[in-house]
LORO-617196 format. One record per residue (C-alpha): residue in one letter; x, y, z; residue number from 1. Coordinates in steps of 0.25 Angstrom, whole numbers, plus 5000, padded with zeros to 4 digits. Last residue first. Example, Ala and Ser with C-alpha at 12.3 -4.5 7.8 and 13.67 -1.06 7.14 Angstrom:
2
> res; x; y; z; n
> s; 5055; 4996; 5029; 2
> a; 5049; 4982; 5031; 1
# end
This chain:
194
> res; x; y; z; n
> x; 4756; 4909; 4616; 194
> x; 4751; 4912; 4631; 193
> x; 4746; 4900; 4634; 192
> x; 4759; 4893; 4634; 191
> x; 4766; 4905; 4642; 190
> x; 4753; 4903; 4652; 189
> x; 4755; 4888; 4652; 188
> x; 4769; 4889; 4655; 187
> x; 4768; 4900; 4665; 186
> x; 4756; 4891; 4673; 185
> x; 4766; 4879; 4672; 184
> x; 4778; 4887; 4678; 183
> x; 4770; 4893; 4687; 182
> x; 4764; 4877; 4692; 181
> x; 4779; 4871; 4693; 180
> x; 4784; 4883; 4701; 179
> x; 4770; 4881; 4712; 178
> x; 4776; 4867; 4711; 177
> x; 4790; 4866; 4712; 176
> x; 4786; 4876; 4724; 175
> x; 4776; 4867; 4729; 174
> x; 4789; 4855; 4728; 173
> x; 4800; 4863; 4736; 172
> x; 4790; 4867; 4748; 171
> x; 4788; 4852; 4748; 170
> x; 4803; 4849; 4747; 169
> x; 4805; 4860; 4757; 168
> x; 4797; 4854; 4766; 167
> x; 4799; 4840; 4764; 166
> x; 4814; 4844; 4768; 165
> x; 4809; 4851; 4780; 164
> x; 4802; 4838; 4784; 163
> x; 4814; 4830; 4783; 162
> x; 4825; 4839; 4789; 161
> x; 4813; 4838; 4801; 160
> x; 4813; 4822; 4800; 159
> x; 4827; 4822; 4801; 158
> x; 4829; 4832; 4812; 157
> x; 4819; 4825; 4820; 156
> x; 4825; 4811; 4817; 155
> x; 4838; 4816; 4821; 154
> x; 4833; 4821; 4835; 153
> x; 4827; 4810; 4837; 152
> x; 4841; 4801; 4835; 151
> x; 4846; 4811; 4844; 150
> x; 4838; 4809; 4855; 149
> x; 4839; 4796; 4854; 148
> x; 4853; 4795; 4855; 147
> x; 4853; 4807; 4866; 146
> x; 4844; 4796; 4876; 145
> x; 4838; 4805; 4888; 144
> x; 4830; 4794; 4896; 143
> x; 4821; 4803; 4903; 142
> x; 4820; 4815; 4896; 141
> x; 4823; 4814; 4880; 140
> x; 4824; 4800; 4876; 139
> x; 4812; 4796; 4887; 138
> x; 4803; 4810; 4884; 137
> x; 4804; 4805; 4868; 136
> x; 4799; 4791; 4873; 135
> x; 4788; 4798; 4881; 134
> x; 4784; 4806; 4869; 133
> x; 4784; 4795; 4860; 132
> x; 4773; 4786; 4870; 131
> x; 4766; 4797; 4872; 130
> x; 4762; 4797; 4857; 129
> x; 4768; 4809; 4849; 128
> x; 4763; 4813; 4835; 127
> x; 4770; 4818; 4821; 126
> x; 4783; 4809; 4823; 125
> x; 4791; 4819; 4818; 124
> x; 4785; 4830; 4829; 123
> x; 4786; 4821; 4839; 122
> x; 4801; 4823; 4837; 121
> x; 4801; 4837; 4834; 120
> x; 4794; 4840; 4849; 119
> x; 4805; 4830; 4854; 118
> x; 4815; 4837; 4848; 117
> x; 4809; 4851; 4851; 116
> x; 4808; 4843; 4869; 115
> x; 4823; 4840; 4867; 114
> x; 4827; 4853; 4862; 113
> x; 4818; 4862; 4874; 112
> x; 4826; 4852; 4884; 111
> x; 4840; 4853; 4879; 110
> x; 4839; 4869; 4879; 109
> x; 4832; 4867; 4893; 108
> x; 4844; 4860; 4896; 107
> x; 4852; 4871; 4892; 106
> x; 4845; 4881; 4900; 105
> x; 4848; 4873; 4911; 104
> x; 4862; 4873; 4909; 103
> x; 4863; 4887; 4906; 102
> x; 4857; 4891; 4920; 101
> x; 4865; 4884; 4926; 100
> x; 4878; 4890; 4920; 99
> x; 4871; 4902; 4922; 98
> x; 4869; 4900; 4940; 97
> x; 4882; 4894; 4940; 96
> x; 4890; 4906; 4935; 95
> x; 4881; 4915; 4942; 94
> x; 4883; 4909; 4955; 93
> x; 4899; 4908; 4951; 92
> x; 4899; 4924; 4949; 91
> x; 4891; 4927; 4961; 90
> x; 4902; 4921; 4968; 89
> x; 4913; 4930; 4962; 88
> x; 4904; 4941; 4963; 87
> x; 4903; 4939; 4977; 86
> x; 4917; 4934; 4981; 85
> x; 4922; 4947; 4975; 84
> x; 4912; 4957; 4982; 83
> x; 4917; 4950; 4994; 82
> x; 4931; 4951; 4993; 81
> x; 4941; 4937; 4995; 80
> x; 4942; 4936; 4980; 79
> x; 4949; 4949; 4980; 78
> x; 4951; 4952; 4967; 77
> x; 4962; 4961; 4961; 76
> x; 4963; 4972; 4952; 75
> x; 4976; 4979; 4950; 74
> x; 4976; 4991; 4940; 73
> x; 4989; 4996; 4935; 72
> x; 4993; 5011; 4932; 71
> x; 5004; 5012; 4923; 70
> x; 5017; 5018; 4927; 69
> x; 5020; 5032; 4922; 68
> x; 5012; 5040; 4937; 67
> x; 5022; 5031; 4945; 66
> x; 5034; 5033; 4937; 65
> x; 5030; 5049; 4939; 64
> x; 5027; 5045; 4955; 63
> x; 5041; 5038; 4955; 62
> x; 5047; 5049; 4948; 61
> x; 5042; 5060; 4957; 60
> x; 5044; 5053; 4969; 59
> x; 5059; 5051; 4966; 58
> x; 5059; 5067; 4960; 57
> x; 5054; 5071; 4974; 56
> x; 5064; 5063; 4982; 55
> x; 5076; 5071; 4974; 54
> x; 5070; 5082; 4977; 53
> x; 5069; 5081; 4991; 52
> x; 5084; 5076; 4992; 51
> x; 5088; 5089; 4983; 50
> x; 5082; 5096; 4992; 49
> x; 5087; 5089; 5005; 48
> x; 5101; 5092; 4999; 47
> x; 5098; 5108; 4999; 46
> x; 5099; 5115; 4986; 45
> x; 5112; 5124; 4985; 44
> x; 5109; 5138; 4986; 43
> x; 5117; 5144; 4974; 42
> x; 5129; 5151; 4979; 41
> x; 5129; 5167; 4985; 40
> x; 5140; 5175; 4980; 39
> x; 5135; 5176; 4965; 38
> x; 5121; 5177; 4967; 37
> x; 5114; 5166; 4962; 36
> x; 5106; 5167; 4949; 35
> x; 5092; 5165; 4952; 34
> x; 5089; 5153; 4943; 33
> x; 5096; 5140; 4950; 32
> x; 5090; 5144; 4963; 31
> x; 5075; 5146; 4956; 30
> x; 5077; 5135; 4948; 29
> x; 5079; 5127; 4961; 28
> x; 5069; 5133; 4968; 27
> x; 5059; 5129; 4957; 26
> x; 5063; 5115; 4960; 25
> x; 5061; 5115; 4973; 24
> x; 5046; 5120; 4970; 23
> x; 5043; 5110; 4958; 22
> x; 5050; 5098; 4967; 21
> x; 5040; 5101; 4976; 20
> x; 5027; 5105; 4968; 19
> x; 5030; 5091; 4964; 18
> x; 5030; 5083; 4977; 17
> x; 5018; 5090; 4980; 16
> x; 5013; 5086; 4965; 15
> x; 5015; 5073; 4968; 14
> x; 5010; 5072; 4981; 13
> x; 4996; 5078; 4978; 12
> x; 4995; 5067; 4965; 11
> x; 4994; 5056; 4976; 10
> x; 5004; 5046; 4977; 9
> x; 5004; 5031; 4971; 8
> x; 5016; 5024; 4971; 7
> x; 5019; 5027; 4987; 6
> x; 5005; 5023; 4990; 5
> x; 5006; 5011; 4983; 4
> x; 5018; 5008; 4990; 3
> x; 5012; 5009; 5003; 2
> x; 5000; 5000; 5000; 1
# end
């Protein structure tokens, strides 16, 4: 604590230490300008001066080294504070509380795409007895089976690439159609019109 105080001083003392060298220094220019009568000699400066001064420069330069070097942040944490330990554990609590709350949306997510599969399934077949229902319940509930699962799942998809490809082909043939009966209609009408 006491070498910060020594790095850091307040700006009060600089400039005191300052206005200090200022004055003695004016003094000195002040000797060295008046010319000195001839039969008197030039006041020598006193050794404490020269000891005062050379104490000022010293603090000088180390608080102008001071003031060129960088200043550098230091930022520690206490893990023994209580804000610390607060957010810290509020942190974990949080952590745990999404990371449940992710895995039960994700079972949901896996619920709502078994339930469309089984919908699409019974779908195919066009009705359900009970007795297909609770097979379905068996393979996707109580006795989950992934091998049966995914052959359903494949029929499904089959039989839905299926229908859309009927569709189309459908969709394809009406239009064949409705071109077939313009181009008749333009070929009687040119051949009626000669």
């Amino acid at each position: 604590m006491n070498n910060q105080k020594n790095e850091t001083m307040d700006s009060s003392a600089v400039y005191t230490m300052f206005e200090e060298i200022k004055e003695k220094l004016d003094k000195q220019s002040a000797m060295q300008a008046t010319p000195a009568p001839a039969t008197e000699s030039a006041p020598a400066l006193a050794p404490e001066d020269g000891e005062k001064i050379e104490s000022l420069t010293t603090k000088l330069d180390t608080v102008s080294e001071q003031l060129d070097r960088p200043l550098k942040h230091h930022h520690t944490i206490d893990f023994m504070s209580n804000w610390v330990l607060i957010v810290l554990v509020a942190t974990v609590v949080a952590f745990i509380v999404s990371l449940w709350i992710i895995n039960h949306q994700r079972q949901n997510l896996s619920q709502f795409r078994d339930n469309d599969l089984k919908y699409r399934y019974i779908q195919m077949h066009g009705e359900a007895a009970p007795s297909d229902i609770l097979q379905l319940r068996n393979v996707f509930d109580f006795n989950r089976n992934p091998d049966s699962i995914r052959i359903i799942r494949h029929q499904v998809e089959k039989y839905e690439r299926l229908i859309q490809e009927q569709v189309e082909n459908e969709a394809r043939a009406r239009l064949n159609a409705s071109e077939a009966e313009r181009l008749q209609n333009q070929a009687e009408t040119v051949k009626g019109g000669k």
